[in-house]
C-alpha positions in Angstrom: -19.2 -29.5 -125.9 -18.2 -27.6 -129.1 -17.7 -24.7 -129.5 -21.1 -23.4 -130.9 -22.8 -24.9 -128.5 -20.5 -23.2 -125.7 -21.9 -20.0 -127.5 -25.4 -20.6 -127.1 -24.9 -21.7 -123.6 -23.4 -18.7 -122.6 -25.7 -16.4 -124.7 -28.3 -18.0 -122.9 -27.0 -17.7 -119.8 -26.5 -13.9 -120.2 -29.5 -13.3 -121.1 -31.1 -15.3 -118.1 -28.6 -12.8 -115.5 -29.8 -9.9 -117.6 -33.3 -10.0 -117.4 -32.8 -11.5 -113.8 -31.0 -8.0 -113.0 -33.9 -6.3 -114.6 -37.0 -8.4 -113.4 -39.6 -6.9 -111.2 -40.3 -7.7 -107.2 -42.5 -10.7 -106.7 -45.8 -10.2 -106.0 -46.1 -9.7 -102.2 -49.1 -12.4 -101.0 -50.5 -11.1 -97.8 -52.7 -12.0 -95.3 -56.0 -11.1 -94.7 -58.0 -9.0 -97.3 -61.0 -7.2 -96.9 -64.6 -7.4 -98.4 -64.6 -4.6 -100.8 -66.0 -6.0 -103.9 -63.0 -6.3 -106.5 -63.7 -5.6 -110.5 -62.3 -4.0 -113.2 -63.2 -0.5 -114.8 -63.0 0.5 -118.5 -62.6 -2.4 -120.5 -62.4 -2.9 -124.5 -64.1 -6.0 -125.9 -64.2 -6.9 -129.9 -67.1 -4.9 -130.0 -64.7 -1.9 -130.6 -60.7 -2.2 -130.2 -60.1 -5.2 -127.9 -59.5 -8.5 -128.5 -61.9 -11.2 -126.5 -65.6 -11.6 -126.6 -67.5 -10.1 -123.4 -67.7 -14.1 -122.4 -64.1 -14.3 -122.8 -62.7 -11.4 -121.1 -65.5 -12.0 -118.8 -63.8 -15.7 -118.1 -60.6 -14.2 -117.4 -61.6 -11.5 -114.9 -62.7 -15.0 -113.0 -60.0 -16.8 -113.6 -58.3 -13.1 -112.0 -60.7 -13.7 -108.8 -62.7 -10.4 -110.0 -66.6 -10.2 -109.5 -67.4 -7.2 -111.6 -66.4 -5.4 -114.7 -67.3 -2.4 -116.8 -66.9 -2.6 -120.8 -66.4 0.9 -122.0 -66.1 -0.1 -125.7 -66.0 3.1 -128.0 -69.1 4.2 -129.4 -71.6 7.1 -129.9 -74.4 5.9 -127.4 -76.5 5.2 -130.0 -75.9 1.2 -129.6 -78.5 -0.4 -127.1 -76.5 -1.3 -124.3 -76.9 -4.6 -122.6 -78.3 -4.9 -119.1 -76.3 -6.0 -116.3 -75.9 -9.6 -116.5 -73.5 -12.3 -115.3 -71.0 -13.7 -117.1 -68.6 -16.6 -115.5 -70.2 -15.4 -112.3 -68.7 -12.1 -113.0 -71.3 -8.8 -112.7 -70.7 -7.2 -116.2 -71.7 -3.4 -116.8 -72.1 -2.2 -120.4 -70.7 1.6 -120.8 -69.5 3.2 -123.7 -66.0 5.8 -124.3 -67.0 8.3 -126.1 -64.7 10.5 -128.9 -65.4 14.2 -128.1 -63.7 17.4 -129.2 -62.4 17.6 -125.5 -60.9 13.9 -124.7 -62.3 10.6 -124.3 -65.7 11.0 -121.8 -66.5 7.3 -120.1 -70.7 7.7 -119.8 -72.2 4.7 -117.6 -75.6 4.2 -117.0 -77.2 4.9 -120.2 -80.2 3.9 -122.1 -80.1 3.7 -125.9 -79.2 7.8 -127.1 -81.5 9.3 -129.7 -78.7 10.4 -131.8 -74.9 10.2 -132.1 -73.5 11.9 -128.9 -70.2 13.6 -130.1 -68.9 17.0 -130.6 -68.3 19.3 -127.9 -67.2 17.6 -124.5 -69.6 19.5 -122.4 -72.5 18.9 -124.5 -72.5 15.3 -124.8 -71.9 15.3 -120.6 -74.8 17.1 -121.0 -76.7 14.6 -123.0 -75.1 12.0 -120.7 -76.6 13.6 -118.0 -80.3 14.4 -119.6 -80.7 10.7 -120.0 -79.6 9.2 -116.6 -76.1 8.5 -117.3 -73.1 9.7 -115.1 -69.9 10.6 -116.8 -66.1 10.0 -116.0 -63.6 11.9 -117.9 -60.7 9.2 -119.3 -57.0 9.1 -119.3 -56.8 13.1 -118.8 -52.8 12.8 -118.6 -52.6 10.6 -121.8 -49.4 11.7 -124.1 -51.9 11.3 -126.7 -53.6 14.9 -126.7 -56.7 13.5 -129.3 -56.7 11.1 -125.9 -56.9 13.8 -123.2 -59.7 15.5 -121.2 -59.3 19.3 -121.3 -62.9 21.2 -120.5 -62.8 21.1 -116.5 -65.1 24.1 -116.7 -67.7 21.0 -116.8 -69.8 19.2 -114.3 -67.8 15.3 -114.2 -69.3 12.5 -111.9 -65.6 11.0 -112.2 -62.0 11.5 -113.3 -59.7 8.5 -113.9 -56.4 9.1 -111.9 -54.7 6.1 -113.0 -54.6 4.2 -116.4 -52.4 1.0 -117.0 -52.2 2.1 -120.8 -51.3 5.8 -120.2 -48.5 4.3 -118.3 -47.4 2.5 -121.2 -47.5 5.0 -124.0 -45.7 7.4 -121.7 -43.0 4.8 -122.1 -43.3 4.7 -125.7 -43.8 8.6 -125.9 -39.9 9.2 -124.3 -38.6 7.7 -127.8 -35.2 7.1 -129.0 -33.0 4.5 -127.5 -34.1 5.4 -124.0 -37.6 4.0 -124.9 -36.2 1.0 -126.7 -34.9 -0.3 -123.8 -37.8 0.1 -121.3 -39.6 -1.6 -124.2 -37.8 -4.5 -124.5 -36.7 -4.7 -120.7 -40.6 -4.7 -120.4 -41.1 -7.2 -122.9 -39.0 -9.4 -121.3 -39.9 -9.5 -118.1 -43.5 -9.9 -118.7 -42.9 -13.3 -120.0 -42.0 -14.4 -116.4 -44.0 -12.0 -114.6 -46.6 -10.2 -115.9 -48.9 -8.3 -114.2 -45.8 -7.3 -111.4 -43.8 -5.8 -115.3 -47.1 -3.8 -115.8 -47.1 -2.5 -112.3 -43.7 -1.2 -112.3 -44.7 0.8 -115.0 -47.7 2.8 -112.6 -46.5 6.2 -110.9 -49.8 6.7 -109.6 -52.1 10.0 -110.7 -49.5 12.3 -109.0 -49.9 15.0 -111.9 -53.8 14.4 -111.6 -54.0 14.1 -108.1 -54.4 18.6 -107.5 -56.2 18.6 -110.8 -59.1 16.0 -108.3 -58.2 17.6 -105.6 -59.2 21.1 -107.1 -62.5 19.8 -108.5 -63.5 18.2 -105.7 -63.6 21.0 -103.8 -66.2 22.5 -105.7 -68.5 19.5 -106.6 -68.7 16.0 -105.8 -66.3 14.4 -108.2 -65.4 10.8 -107.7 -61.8 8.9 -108.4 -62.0 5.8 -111.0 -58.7 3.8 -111.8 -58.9 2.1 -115.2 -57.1 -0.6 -116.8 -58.0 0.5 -120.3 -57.6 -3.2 -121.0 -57.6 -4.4 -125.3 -55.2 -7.4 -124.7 -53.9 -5.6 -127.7 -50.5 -4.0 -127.4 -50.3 -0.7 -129.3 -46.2 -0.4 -130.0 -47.2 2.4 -133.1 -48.9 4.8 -131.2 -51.4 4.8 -133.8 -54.7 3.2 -134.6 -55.1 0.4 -132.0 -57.5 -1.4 -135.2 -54.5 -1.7 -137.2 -53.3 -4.5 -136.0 -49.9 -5.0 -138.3 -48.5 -2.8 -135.7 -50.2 -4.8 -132.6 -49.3 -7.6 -130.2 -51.3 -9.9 -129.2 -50.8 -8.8 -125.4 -50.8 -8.0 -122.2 -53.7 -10.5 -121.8 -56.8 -9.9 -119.9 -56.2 -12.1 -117.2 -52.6 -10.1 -116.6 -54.0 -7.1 -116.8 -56.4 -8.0 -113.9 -54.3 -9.3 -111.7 -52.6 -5.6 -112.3 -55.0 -2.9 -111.2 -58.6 -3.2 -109.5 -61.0 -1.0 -108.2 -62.9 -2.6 -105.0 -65.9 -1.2 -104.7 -68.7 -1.2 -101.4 -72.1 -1.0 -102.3 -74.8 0.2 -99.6 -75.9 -3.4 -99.6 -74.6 -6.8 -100.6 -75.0 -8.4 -104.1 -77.4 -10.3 -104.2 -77.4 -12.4 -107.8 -79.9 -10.5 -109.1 -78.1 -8.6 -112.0 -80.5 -5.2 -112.4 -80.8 -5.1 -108.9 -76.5 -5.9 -108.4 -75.6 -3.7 -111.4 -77.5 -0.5 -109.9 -75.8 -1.3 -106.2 -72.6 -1.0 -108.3 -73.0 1.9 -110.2 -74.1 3.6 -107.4 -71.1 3.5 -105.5 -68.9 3.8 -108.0 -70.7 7.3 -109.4 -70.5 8.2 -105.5 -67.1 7.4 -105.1 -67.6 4.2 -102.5 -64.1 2.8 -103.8 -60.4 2.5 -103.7 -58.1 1.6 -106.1 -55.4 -1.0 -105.7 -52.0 -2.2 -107.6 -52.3 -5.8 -106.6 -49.3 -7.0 -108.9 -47.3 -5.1 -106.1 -49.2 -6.7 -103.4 -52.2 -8.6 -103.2 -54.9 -9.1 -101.9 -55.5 -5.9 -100.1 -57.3 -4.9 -97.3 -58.3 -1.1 -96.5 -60.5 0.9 -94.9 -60.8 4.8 -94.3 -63.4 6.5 -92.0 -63.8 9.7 -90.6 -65.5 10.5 -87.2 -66.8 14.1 -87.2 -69.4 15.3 -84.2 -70.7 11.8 -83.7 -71.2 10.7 -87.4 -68.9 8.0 -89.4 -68.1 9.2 -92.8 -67.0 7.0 -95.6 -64.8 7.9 -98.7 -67.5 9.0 -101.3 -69.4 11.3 -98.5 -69.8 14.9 -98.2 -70.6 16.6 -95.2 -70.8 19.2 -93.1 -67.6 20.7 -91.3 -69.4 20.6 -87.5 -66.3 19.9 -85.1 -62.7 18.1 -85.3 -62.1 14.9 -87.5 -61.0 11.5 -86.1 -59.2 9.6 -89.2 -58.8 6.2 -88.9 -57.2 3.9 -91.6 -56.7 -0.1 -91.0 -55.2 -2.2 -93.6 -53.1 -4.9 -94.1 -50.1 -3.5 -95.8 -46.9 -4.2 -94.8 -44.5 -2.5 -92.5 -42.2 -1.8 -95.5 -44.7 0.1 -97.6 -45.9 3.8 -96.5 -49.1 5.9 -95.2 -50.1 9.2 -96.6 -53.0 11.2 -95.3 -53.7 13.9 -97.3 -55.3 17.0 -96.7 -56.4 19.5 -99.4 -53.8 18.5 -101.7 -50.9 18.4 -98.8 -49.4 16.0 -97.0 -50.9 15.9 -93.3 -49.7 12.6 -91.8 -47.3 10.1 -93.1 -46.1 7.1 -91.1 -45.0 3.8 -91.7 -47.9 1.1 -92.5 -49.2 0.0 -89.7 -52.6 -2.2 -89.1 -54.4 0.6 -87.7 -53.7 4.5 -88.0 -55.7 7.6 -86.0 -55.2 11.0 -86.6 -57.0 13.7 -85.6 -57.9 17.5 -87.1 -58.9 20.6 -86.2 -62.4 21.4 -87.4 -62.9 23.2 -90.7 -63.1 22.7 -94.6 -61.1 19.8 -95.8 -60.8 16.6 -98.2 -58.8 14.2 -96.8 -57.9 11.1 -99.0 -55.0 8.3 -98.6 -52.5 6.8 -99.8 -50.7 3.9 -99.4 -47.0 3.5 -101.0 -44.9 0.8 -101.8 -41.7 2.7 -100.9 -39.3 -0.7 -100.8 -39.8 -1.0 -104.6 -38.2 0.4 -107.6 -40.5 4.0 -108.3 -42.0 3.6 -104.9 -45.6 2.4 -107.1 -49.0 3.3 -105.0 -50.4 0.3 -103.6 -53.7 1.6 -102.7 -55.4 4.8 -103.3 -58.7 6.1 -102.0 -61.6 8.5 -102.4 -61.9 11.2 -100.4 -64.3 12.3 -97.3 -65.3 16.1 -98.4 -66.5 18.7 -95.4 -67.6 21.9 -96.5 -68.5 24.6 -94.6 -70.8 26.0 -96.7 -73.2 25.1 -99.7 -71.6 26.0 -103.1 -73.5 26.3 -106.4 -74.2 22.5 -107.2 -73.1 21.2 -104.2 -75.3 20.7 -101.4 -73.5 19.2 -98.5 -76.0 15.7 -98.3 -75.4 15.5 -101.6 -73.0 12.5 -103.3 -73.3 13.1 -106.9 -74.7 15.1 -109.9 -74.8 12.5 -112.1 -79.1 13.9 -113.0 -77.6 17.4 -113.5 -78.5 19.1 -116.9 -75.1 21.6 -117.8 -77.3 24.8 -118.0 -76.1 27.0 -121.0 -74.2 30.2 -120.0 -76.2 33.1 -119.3 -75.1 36.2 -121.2 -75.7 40.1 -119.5 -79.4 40.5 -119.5 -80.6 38.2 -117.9 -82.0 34.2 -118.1 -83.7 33.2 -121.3 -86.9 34.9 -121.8 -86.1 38.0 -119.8 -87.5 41.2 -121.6 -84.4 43.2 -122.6 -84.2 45.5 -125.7 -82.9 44.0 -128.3 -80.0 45.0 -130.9 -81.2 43.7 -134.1 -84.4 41.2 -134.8 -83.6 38.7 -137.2 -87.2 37.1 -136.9 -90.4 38.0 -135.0 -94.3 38.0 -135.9 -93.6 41.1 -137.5 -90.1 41.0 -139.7 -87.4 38.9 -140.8 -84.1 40.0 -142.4 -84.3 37.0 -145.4 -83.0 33.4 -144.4 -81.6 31.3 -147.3 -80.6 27.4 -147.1 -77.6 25.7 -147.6 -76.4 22.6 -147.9 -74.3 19.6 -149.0 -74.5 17.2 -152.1 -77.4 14.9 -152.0 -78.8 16.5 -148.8 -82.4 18.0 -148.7 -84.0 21.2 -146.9 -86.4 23.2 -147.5 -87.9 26.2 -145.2 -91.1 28.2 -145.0 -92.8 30.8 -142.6 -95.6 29.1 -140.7 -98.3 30.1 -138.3 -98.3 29.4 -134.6 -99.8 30.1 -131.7 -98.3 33.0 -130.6 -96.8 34.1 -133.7 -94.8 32.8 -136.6 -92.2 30.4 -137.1 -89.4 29.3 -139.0 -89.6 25.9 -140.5 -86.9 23.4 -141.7 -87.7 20.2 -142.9 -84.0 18.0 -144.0 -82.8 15.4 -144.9 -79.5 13.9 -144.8 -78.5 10.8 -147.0 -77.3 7.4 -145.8 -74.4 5.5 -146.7 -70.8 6.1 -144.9 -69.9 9.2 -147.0 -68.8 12.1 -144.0 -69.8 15.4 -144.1 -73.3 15.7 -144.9 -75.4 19.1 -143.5 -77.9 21.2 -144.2 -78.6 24.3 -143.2 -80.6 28.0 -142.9 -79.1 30.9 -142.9 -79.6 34.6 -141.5 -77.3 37.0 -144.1 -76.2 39.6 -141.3 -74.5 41.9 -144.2 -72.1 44.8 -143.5 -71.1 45.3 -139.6 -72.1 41.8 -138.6 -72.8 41.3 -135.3 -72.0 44.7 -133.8 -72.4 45.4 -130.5 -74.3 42.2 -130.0 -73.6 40.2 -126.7 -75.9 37.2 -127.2 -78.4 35.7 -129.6 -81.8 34.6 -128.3 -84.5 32.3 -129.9 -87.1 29.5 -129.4 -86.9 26.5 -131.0 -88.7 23.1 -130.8 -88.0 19.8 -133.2 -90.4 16.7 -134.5 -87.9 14.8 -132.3 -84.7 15.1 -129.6 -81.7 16.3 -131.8 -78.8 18.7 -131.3 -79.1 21.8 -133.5 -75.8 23.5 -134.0 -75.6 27.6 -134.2 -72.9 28.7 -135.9 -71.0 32.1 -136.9 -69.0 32.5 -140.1 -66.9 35.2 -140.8 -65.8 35.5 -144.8 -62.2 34.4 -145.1 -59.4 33.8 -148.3 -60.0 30.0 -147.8 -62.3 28.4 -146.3 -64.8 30.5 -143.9 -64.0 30.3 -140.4 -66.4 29.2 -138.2 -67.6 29.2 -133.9 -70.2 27.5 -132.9 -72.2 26.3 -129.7 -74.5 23.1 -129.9 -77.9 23.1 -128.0 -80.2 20.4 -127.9 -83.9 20.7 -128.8 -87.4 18.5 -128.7 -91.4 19.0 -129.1 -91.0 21.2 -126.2 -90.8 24.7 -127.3 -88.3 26.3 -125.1 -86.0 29.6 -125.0 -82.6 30.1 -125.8 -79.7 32.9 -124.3 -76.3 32.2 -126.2 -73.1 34.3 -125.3 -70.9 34.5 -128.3 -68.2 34.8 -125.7 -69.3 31.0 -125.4 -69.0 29.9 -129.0 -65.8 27.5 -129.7 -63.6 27.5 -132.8 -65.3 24.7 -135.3 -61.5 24.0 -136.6 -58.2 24.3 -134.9 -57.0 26.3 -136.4 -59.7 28.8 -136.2 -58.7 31.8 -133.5 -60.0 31.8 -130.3 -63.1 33.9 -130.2 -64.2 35.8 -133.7 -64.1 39.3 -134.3 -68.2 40.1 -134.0 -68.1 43.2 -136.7 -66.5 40.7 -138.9 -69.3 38.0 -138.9 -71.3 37.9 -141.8 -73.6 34.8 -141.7 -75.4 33.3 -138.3 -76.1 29.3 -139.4 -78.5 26.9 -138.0 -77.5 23.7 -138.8 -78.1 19.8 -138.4 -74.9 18.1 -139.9 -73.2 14.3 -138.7 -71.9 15.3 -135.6 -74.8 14.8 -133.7 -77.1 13.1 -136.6 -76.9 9.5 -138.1 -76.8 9.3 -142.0 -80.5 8.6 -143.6 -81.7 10.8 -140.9 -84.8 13.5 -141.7 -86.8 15.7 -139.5 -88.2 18.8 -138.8 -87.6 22.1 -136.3 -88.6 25.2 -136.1 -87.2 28.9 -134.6 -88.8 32.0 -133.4 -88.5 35.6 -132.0 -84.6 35.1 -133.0 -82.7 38.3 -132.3 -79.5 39.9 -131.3 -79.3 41.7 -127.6 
């Protein structure tokens, strides 16, 4: 052999002992399994950022051994939404991730949306809600802030604890030569086994796991693990459609063999896809579901009840706190691998996994979850993890203790001092009435149209806007009417109240402008309006910064100008329309 080739040989072989050092566990294959329905959640097609068709990814999830899947692609809600329907004998779901000013929101279940649902995170779950839709909030712990979910003031159906792509950009996000070597001891290893590289990579929700915890002591809040799969791997950090700084993987079918959520509907799947594809979302909103890192181990097999005064609860259920709790967990984990029952956020029982666990607790309030850990392997990855059972001891706000979901819940708008809308209450300053108006002017941008009158209604007047917006994909468009508030602003003001109706649905946004060297700053709070006249009570204590760099709340003596305005956030170029206010005053 010459001497080059003795070279190569033993390059080769290096390399081979290298990544052999380096490469993940095997899969563990284990006996058993259990019927839980397994699929995948939040998926990316080439209708937005991923790579395959529907058909396609739906062939691979088959190829995987999955039987459902939910596309998320990102969108506004304003694309009609397909139906439930099979694909490869896979039950596919058609959701869409929507870009708010909180984070990423995951809406399921909806129809086509009247208009563009953006802006505000609690607004558009409040749109998601209005039309039938439940909403999850996405990769909360992202390293990506534009990614994150931050309003948990808001009423979520779902939270997503764990996210194969959040694991990876937290890779990236360490940087330097630290990250270049995860990276390419990744990338090497993935070649021989994939989807067992991308589960070394999970640590499992732990940072999210209080944050759930917290929530779902007030409300019904399901857990949803998603695999955020693009078969498109983003090494930039930066736009995902750029694909000069893309590769071409990890591929679906890797990813599915990865992560899965394995879901129990009330009844079997029948074929039928409507009928199948409500049965699903049903049990994923109520939280009938466990997640499961199957490149650690695979295929799983787990079940969690809880016995309380004669009644079998099922992760998912809340109910009342009536006597002591049986717990009883069976699975088919192995003996290296360790069980975690948690209790309120603590750790009540942890054993070795064993085929069947009971534990018993005194009676009271608690959410008891589990957790199952692959302790033998390198970061001790969470093989399985579960929803919780909830007992309450009382009925709070929202939740009632029967009840498994809000997903028909309309946010109500804060309530300022002085009661709900409508209330009589003596008001600071009118603005406009039957009797008086302080002058309203318009504004608005280049090639956008409004014009406004005073009309007669029953009842009283009314202030009319008729706009306009142009098409095309220039940004920016509005138009607007104005109140000129003049020298001490807002005063002593707490809230602003009006009516208001439109010629169709539509988000009007209310905005307050305070004078400023370069560009006004601006608050504002969205509400959304229809042919149904209806009353309005805004707290300015509730208005959010338009910009962010805006401070916090404004300085009310210091506002000059109160704005009603339709602009692109929640309305589609070309768009025109009509609404109208009334008795609008300050209190």
């Amino acid at each position: 052999m010459t001497r080059p080739w003795r070279m190569t040989a033993a390059l080769v072989a290096a390399v081979v002992v290298l990544v052999g050092l380096v490469l993940p566990p095997a899969r563990l294959s284990l006996e058993g399994g259990d019927d839980a329905i397994p699929g995948a959640f939040h998926v990316h097609t080439n209708r937005s950022d991923g790579r395959g068709s529907p058909d396609e990814v739906a062939a691979a999830a088959a190829r995987a051994g999955l039987r459902f899947l939910v596309f998320t692609d990102h969108g506004n809600g304003t694309r009609a939404p397909d139906p439930p329907t099979y694909r490869s004998g896979v039950l596919c779901l058609d959701g869409v991730e929507i870009s708010t000013d909180d984070g990423h929101l995951i809406a399921l279940g909806l129809p086509v949306a009247p208009y563009p649902l953006a802006g505000e995170g609690r607004d558009v779950l409040e749109d998601v809600h209005r039309l039938g839709g439940i909403g999850v909030a996405a990769h909360p712990d992202s390293p990506r802030t534009a990614l994150q979910w931050r309003d948990w003031e808001v009423p979520l159906d779902g939270l997503e604890l764990v996210n194969l792509e959040t694991e990876w950009r937290r890779q990236v996000a360490i940087g330097g030569f630290r990250m270049a070597t995860r990276v390419a001891r990744s990338l090497s290893t993935y070649l021989i086994r994939p989807s067992e590289t991308m589960a070394a990579l999970v640590t499992g929700g732990d940072e999210l796991a209080p944050r759930w915890t917290a929530l779902a002591g007030k409300r019904h809040i399901a857990m949803f693990a998603g695999v955020d799969a693009h078969a498109h791997l983003d090494v930039g950090g930066g736009d995902r459609s750029d694909n000069r700084w893309g590769l071409a993987f990890p591929g679906y079918e890797a990813i599915f063999r990865t992560l899965t959520m394995r879901v129990r509907p009330t009844r079997p799947l029948t074929g039928d896809a409507l009928s199948d594809g409500a049965q699903l979302l049903d049990a994923l909103k109520k939280g009938r579901s466990y997640a499961a890192l199957e490149g650690a181990a695979s295929p799983p097999a787990f079940e969690l009840t809880a016995s309380v005064n004669g009644a079998e609860l099922l992760p998912g259920d809340d109910a009342a706190a009536v006597g002591p709790v049986r717990l009883t967990l069976r699975t088919n984990a192995p003996a290296s691998f360790t069980t975690t029952i948690w209790r309120n956020g603590a750790v009540f029982h942890q054993e070795p996994a064993s085929p069947e666990l009971t534990v018993e607790a005194a009676e009271g309030e608690g959410l008891y979850r589990a957790e199952i850990r692959a302790v033998d392997r390198p970061g001790a990855p969470p093989w399985v993890l579960s929803n919780a059972v909830v007992l309450r001891s009382v009925v709070r706000g929202e939740t009632a203790l029967s009840t498994r979901g809000s997903g028909g819940a309309i946010t109500p708008l804060r309530t300022a001092p002085g009661g709900p809308p409508g209330a009589k209450a003596n008001p600071f300053r009118i603005l406009f009435d039957a009797r008086h108006d302080i002058g309203w002017l318009t504004e608005l941008s280049r090639d956008s149209k409004v014009a406004m009158d005073v009309v007669s209604a029953s009842g009283g007047r009314e202030l009319h806007a008729r706009f306009g917006l142009p098409g095309g994909d220039v940004s920016g468009h509005f138009v607007a009417i104005v109140a000129d508030l003049g020298a001490g602003g807002l005063g002593a003001a707490k809230q602003l109240r009006f009516t208001a109706r439109s010629g169709a649905p539509m988000r009007l946004s209310v905005q307050l402008r305070v004078p400023n060297s370069g560009d006004a700053l601006r608050w504002r709070r969205s509400v959304y309006i229809d042919a149904d006249s209806r009353p309005f009570d805004l707290a300015f204590d509730d208005f959010r910064p338009v910009e962010r760099s805006t401070p916090h709340e404004p300085t009310l003596t210091d506002v000059r100008a109160l704005l009603f305005v339709v602009d692109q956030t929640n309305t589609s170029p070309g768009t025109s329309g009509h609404f109208w206010l009334r008795d609008v005053g300050l209190f």
